[in-house]
C-alpha positions as CSV (number, residue, x, y, z in Angstrom):
1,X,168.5,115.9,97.1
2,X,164.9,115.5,97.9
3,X,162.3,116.4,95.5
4,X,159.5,119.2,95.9
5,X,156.3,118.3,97.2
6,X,153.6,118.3,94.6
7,X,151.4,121.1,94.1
8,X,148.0,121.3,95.9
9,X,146.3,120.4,92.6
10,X,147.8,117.4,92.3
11,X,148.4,116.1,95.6
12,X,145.9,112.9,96.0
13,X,141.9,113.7,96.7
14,X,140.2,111.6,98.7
15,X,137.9,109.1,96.7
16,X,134.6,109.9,96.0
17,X,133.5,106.4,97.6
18,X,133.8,108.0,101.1
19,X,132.4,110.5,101.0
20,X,129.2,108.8,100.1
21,X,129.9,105.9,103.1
22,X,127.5,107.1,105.6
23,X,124.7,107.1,103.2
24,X,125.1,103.6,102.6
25,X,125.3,102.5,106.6
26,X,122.1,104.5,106.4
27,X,119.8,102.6,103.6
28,X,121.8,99.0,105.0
29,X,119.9,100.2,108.3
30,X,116.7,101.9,107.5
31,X,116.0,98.7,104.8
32,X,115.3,96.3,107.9
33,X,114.0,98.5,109.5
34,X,110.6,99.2,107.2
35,X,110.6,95.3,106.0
36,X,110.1,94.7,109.8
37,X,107.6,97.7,109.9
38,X,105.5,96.5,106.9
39,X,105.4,92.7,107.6
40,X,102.5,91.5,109.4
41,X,103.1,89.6,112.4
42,X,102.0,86.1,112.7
43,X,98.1,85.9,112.7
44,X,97.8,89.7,112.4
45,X,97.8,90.1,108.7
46,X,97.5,93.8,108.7
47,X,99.6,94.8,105.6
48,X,97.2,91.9,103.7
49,X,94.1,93.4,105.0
50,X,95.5,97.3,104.1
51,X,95.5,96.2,100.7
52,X,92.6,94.0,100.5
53,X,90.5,97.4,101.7
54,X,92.5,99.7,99.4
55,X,91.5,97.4,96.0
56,X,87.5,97.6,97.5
57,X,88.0,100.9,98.5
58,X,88.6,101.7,94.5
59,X,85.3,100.5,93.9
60,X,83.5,102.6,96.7
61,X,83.1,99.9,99.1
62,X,84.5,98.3,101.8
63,X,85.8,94.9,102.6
64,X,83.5,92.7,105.2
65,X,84.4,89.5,106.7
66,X,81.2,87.8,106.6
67,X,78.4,89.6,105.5
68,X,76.8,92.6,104.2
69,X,74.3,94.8,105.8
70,X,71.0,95.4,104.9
71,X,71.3,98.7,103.8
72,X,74.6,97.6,101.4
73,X,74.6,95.1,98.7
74,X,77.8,93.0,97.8
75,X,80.0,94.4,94.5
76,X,82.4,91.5,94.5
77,X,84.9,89.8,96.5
78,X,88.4,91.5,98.0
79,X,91.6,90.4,96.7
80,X,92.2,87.9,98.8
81,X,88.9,86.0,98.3
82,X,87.9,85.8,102.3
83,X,85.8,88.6,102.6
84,X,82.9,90.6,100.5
85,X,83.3,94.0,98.6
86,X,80.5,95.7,100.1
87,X,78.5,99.1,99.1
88,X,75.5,101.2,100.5
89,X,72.2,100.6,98.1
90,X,71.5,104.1,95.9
């Protein structure tokens, strides 16, 4: 004699791992994805100079390459040391 199937509450639920499986394809996926966006490319240096004008820009200035103008005088140096904090004279 065969025995009763179980009742619904006790039949086996599926684990809570799948259910949070396409989440994880996602974040494997998208994590490439912005490393690749935020790295600079070879000689570009774009991410660098974002932040070397974000620290200046905390001081009111703004990060020159060689020089300031005459109507600015130099606060200090960016973080990266290759370039001058500048600000407009008061």
């Amino acid at each position: 004699m065969a025995s009763p199937p179980p009742p619904a509450s006790a039949r086996s639920q599926p684990s809570p791992r799948k259910r949070y499986q396409p989440a994880m394809t996602i974040l494997h996926v998208l994590f490439p994805v912005l490393l690749l966006l935020l790295l600079a490319a070879p000689g570009d240096g774009t991410l660098l100079h974002l932040i070397d004008s974000l620290a200046c820009k905390v001081k009111h200035g703004r990060c020159k390459k060689d020089f300031c103008f005459l109507n600015e005088r130099r606060i200090g140096m960016c973080i990266f040391r290759s370039r001058f904090c500048c600000r407009r004279k008061k």
